[in-house]
C-alpha positions as CSV (number, residue, x, y, z in Angstrom):
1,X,150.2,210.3,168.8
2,X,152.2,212.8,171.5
3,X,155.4,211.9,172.5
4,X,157.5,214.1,175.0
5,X,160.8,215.0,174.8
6,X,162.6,217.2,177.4
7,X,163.8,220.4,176.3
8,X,167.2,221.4,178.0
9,X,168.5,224.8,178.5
10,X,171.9,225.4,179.8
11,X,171.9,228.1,182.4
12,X,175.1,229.7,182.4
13,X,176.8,229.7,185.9
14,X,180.7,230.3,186.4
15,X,181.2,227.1,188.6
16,X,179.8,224.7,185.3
17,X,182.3,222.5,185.1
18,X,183.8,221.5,181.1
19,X,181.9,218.1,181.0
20,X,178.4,219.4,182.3
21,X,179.1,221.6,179.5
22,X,179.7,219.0,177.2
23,X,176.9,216.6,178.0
24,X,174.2,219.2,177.9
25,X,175.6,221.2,174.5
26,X,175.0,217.9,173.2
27,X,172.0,217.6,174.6
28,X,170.8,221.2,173.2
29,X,172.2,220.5,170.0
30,X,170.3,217.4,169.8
31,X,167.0,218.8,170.2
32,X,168.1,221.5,167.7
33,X,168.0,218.6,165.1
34,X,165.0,216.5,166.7
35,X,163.4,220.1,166.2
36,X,164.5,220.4,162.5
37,X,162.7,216.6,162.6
38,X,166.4,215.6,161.4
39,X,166.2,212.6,163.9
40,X,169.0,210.5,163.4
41,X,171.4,213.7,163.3
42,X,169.4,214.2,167.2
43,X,170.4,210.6,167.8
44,X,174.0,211.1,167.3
45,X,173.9,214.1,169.5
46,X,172.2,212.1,172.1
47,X,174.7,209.4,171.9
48,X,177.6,212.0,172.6
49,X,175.6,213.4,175.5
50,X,176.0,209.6,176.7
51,X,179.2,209.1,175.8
52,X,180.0,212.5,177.9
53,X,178.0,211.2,181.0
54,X,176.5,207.8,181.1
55,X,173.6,206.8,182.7
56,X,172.2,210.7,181.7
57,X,169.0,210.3,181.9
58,X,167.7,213.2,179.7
59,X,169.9,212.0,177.2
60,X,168.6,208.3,177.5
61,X,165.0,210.0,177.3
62,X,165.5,212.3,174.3
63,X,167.7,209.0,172.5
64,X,164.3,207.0,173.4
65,X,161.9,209.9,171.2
66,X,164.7,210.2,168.5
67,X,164.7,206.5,167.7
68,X,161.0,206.4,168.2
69,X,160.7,208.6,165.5
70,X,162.9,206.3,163.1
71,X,160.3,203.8,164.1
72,X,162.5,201.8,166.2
73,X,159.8,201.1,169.1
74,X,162.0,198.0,170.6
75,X,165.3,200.1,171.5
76,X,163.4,203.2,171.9
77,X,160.6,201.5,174.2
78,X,164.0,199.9,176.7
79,X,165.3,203.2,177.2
80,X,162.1,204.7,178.5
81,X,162.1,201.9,180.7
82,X,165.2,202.8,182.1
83,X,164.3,206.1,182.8
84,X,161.3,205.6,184.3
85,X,163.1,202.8,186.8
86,X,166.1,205.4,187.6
87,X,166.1,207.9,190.6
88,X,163.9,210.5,189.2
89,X,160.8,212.7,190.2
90,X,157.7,211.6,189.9
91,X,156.7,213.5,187.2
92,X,159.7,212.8,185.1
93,X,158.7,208.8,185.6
94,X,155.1,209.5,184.6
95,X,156.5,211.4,181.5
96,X,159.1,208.0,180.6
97,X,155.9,205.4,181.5
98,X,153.8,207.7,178.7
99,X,156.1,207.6,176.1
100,X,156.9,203.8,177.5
101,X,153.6,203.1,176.6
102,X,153.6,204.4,173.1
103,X,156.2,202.5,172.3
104,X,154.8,199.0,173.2
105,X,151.6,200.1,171.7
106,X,153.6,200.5,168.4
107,X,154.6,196.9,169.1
108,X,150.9,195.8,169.5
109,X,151.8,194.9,173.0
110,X,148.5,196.1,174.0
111,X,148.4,194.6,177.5
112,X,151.8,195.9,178.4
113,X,151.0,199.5,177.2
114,X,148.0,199.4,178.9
115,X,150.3,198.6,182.1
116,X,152.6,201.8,181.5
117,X,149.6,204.4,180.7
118,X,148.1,203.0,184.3
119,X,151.9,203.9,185.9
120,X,152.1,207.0,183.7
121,X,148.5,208.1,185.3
122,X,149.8,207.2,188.8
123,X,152.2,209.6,188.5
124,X,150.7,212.4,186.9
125,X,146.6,212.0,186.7
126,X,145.8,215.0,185.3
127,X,147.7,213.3,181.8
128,X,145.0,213.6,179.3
129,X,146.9,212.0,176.8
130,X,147.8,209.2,179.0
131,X,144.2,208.7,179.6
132,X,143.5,209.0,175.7
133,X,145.7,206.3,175.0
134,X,145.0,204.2,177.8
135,X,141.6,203.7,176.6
136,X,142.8,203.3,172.6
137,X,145.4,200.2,173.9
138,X,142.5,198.8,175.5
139,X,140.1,198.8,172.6
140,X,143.2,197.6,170.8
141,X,143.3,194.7,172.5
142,X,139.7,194.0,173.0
143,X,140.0,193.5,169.1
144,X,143.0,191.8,169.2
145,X,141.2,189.1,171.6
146,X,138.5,189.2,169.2
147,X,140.5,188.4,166.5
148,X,142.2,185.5,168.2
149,X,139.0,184.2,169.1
150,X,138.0,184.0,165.4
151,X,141.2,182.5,164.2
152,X,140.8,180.1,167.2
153,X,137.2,179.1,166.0
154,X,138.2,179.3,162.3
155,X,141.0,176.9,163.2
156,X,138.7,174.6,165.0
157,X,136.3,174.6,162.0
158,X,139.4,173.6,159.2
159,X,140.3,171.2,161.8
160,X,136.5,169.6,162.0
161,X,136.3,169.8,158.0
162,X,139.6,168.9,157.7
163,X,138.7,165.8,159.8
164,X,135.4,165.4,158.3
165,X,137.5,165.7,155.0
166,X,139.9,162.9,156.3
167,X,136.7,160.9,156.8
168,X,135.8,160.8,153.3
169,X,138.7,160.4,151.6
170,X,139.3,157.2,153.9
171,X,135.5,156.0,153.4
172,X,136.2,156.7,149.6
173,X,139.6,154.9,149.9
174,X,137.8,151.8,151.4
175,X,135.2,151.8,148.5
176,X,138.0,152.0,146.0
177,X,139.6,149.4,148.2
178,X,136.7,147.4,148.3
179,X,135.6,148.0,144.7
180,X,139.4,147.0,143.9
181,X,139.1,143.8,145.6
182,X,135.8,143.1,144.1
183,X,137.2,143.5,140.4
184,X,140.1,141.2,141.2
185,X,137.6,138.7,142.3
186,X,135.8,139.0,139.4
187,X,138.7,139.0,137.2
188,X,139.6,135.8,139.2
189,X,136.3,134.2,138.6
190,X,136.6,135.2,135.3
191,X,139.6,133.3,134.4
192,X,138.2,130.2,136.2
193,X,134.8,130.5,133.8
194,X,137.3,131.1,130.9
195,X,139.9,127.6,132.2
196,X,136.3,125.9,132.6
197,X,135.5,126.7,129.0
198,X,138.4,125.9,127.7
199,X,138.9,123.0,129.7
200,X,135.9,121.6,128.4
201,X,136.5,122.0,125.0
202,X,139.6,120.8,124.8
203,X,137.7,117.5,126.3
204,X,134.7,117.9,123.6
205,X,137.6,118.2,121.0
206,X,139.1,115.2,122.2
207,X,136.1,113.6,122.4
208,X,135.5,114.0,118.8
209,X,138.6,113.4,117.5
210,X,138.3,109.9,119.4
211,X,135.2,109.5,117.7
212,X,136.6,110.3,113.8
213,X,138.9,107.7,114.9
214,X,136.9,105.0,115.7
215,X,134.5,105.9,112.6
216,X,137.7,105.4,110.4
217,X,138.6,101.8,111.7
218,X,134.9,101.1,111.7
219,X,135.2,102.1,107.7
220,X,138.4,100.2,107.5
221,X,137.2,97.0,108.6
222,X,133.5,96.8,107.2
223,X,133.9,95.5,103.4
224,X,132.9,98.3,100.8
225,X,129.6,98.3,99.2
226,X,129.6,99.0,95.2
227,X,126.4,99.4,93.4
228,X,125.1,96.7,91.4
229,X,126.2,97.7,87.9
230,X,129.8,98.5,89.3
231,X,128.9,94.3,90.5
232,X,127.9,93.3,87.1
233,X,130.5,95.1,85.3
234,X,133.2,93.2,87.5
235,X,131.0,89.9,86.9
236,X,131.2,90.1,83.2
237,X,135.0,91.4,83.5
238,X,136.0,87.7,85.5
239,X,133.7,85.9,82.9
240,X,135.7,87.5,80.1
241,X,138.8,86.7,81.7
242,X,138.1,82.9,82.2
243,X,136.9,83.0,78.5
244,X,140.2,84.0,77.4
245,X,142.5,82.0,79.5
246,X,140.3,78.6,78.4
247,X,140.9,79.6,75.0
248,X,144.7,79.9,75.6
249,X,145.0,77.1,77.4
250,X,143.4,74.9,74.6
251,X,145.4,76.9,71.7
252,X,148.3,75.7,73.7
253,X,147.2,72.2,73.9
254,X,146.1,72.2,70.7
255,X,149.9,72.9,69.4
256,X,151.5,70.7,72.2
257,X,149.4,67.5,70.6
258,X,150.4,68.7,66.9
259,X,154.1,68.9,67.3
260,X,154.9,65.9,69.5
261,X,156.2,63.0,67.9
262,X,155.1,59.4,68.2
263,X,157.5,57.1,69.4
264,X,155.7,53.9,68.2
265,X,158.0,52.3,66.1
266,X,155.4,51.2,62.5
């Protein structure tokens, strides 16, 4: 991409004064460097130039190309801007809106390049390269819109999935909710069943514990049936018995009517 610097060549006159001679050495020793493509030696020149005369606009415009050149489009694109708003010719504006308009275009400041290539052809319309770059910032920005456009719509589609997403995960959060609730219930019902269950055992054990207690008493309290042999063997067990005590009872009546003595007197 062109750029234009202004070339300055000191014209020797005898009523020069010693700072006009200083400003523009500096000037001419600047473009010396900016020649060499040393452009931050240029700037320094440059910089003297200003320091020598302020406000100089040559030197503000061939500051603006040095720093352009070091890629420094912001600083470089606010001097051009200053030049092409200061009491100049026409021409010399047109020149400082070009190079104006390179710099923003560096920036991607499409719309406000294409601005300063419009002022730059005002001035000068026969500026090819004005023209050239006029129409390159606006097919810039045509695709710049473009591209905003998509991000725009691609941003609208991540927010609808993203919603549609978020629609989901909350209908899947109620089924887990709901499918939550419904395992609690049937845990709940569950340990009813189980209390039930137990519940009625514990009565069907009780039940029959109260029914091993009333068999016992009912054993208890009927007499107890032997068979009839255990009945005879008991039978002829008492008949021996009496057998034996009548015999000791007359053995000892027997002895009682032997040794008594008889108190009749013969």
């Amino acid at each position: 991409m062109k750029t234009y610097i202004i070339i300055f060549t000191i014209a020797l006159f005898g009523t020069t004064s010693g700072i006009a001679q200083s400003e523009k050495k500096k000037i001419r020793e600047g473009n010396e460097q900016f020649e060499k493509k040393d452009y931050s030696a240029a700037e320094v020149e440059y910089r003297k130039a200003l320091e020598a005369k302020p406000n100089y606009y040559k030197g503000s415009f061939n500051l603006g190309d040095a720093l352009y050149q070091q890629d420094n489009y912001t600083e470089s694109g606010k001097l051009f801007n200053e030049v092409a708003e200061s009491n100049i010719s026409e021409s010399e504006k047109g020149t400082a809106y070009y190079n104006l308009g390179n710099s923003l275009l560096k920036e991607k400041k499409y719309e406000e390049s294409i601005q300063a290539y419009k002022n730059a052809l005002r001035r000068n319309p026969t500026d090819e390269n004005a023209r050239y770059n006029l129409e390159y910032a606006r097919k810039m920005l045509q695709q710049q819109q473009n591209q905003d456009k998509n991000k725009d719509q691609n941003k609208d589609q991540n927010k609808d999935q993203n919603k549609d997403q978020n629609k989901d995960q909350n209908k899947d959060k109620d089924q887990n909710k709901d499918q939550d609730q419904k395992k609690d219930q049937d845990k709940e019902q569950d340990q009813k069943d189980d209390q039930q269950k137990k519940d009625q055992q514990d009565k069907q054990d009780q039940s029959k514990d109260q029914n091993q207690d009333k068999n016992q008493q009912q054993q208890q309290q009927q007499p107890q049936q032997i068979s009839k042999q255990d009945a005879k063997k008991m039978m002829d067990a008492l008949k021996n018995d009496e057998k034996n005590t009548l015999q000791k009872l007359q053995k000892q009546k027997a002895k009682a009517v032997k040794g008594k003595k008889s108190d009749i007197d013969w």
